[in-house]
C-alpha positions, 0 to 999 in steps of 0.5 A, spaced: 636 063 374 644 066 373 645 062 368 639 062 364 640 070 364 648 068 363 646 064 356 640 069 354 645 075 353 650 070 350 645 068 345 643 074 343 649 078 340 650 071 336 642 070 334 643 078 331 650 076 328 646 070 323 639 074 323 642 080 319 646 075 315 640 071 313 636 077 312 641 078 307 641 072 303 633 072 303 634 079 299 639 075 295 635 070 293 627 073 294 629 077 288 633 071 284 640 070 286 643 065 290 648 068 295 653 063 297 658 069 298 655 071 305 662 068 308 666 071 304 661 079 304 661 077 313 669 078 313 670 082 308 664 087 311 667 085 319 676 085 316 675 093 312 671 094 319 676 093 324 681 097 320 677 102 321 676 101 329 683 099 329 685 106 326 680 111 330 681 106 337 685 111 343 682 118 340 676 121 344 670 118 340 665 114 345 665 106 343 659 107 341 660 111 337 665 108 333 661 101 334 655 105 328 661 108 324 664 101 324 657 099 322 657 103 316 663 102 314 662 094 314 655 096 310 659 100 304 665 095 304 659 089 304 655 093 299 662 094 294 664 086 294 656 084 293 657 088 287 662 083 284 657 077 284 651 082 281 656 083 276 658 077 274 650 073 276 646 078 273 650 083 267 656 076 266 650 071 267 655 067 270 654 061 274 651 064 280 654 058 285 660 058 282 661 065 282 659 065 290 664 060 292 670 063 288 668 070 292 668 066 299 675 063 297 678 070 295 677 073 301 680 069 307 687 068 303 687 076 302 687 078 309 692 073 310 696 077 306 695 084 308 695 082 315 701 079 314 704 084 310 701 090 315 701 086 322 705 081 322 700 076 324 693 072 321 689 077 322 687 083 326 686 085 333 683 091 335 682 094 343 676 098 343 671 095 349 664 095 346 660 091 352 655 095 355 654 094 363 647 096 364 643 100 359 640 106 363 633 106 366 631 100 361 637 095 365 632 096 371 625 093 368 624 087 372 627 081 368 626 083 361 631 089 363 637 083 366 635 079 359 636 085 354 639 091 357 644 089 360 652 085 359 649 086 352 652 090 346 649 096 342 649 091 336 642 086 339 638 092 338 641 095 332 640 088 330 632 088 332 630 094 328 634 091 322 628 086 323 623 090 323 626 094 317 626 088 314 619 086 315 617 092 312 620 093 307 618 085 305 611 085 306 608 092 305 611 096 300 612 096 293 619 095 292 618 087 297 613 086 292 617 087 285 623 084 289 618 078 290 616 078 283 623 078 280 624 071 283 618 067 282 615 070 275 621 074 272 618 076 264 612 077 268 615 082 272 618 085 265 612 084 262 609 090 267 615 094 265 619 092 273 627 093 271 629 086 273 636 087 272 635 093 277 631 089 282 636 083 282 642 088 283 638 092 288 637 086 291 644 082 293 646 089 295 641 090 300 644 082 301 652 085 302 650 091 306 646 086 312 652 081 311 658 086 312 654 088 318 653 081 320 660 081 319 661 086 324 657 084 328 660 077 329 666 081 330 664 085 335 659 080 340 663 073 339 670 073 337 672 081 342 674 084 335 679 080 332 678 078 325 682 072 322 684 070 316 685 063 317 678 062 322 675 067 318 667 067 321 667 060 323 663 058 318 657 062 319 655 065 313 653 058 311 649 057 317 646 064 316 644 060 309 641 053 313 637 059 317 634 062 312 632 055 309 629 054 315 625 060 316 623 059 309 625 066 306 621 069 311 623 073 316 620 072 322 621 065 321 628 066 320 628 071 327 626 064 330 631 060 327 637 065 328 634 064 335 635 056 336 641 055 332 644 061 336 642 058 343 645 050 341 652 054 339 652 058 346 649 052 350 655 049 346 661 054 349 658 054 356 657 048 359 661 049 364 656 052 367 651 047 367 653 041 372 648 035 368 652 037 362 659 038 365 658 032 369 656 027 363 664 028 362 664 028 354 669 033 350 666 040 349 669 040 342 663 035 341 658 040 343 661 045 338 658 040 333 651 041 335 650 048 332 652 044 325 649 037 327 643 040 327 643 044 321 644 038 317 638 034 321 634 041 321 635 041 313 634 033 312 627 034 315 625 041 313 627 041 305 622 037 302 617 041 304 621 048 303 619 053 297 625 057 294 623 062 289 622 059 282 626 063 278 632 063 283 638 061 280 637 062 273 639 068 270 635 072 266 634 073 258 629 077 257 629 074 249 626 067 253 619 067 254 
């Protein structure tokens, strides 16, 4: 039973990290823009938050209290480096995909550099302990308390309420509407007087400040603080991408679908912990795998059916009708 309570708490921390992310993508895209940034807009959000920590660790601020204002610097930083694919997709008109690749590749080797320049290392490593033991009287609720509040982090439950936000705001007010309508139907979303390019901006910056945040997170609950530009988030923000494929922009069904690829990535680094697969004696690094093995079969079988936004990807020209 320990070890069922071990993976479910190490789980989580991943599963908040590419639901945010994967949220994210779904604004992007629900409203027009393929966001093939999300790696690039994690570390951006997750290295500029990590500054911040890094300047304020070993003053008299709690570690929870520097963990929310690292959560909104990550979310302004995330904000200020989508606005380069909104301007180069909608404004430019550019190549969205293109746009978003060139934006993944820019930023790994910047913070190689400043690392360099400023720490003398790949990366940056701060020292702040943001793990929390036992939250008070809910960490005692028979099970439910073992597995949700406590050897957790603040991030999981900051993370839920996003979800909730995020259900809201997709399903029951005007603005989810008009985002929608954006990417399905754009002239005709005009046509009602909706500013689609307004909409598509206010989409993908909704899309930077969930990533950056992921970023953060991801920082926070899986890698202790450290932020590097050579490993950069591990490939995440494209998982978050199969994710939100997976979860047919939805966001309940992306909630699911963080849930499953985030427990074959923790089943993956703890194996140790579970004799039938220790005993089977094959290379970890093969269980590493799973989380991206899966993500292809997952596609593979899901794809055909999947349903993106008709007009996402295609910039808009209010002249064509």
């Amino acid at each position: 039973m320990d070890t069922i309570y071990y993976l479910f708490q190490n789980m989580l921390p991943v599963a908040i990290s590419l639901l945010l992310v994967a949220l994210g993508g779904m604004f992007s895209e629900i409203g027009g823009i393929i966001n093939i940034a999300l790696e690039g807009i994690m570390l951006f959000g997750a290295f500029i938050a990590a500054l911040f920590v890094y300047s304020v660790q070993g003053t008299d601020m709690s570690p929870q209290t520097i963990l929310l204002l690292g959560m909104v610097v990550a979310a302004i930083s995330g904000l200020i480096y989508s606005l380069l694919l909104s301007f180069a997709a909608v404004t430019m008109k550019a190549d969205q995909v293109i746009t978003g690749t060139s934006l993944n590749m820019l930023i790994p080797a910047a913070i190689l550099l400043f690392a360099k320049m400023f720490f003398g290392s790949d990366g940056i490593t701060t020292n702040v302990n943001f793990y929390i033991r036992e939250v008070h009287i809910l960490g005692k609720i028979p099970v439910i308390g073992k597995l949700f509040f406590q050897n957790t982090y603040l991030t999981v439950m900051i993370g839920l309420v996003f979800l909730v936000i995020a259900v809201i705001i997709f399903y029951r007010t005007k603005f989810g509407l008009r985002l929608r309508a954006c990417g399905e139907h754009p002239h005709a979303a005009d046509s009602v007087g909706i500013n689609v390019h307004k909409m598509r901006y206010a989409g993908a910056s909704i899309s930077g400040i969930l990533a950056g945040i992921g970023g953060f997170f991801y920082s926070v609950g899986i890698t202790d603080g450290n932020v590097n530009g050579h490993t950069g988030v591990a490939g995440f923000g494209f998982l978050a991408l199969a994710v939100m494929i997976f979860g047919q922009w939805k966001p309940m069904r992306i909630f699911f679908g963080a849930l499953f690829f985030a427990f074959l990535r923790t089943l993956a680094y703890s194996v140790s912990l579970i004799p039938f697969l220790s005993n089977l004696g094959i290379d970890q690094t093969y269980y590493k795998m799973l989380p991206y093995f899966a993500t292809m079969i997952v596609l593979a079988f899901t794809s055909k059916k999947s349903r993106a936004p008709k007009a996402e990807g295609i910039p808009y020209d209010k002249s064509q009708r």
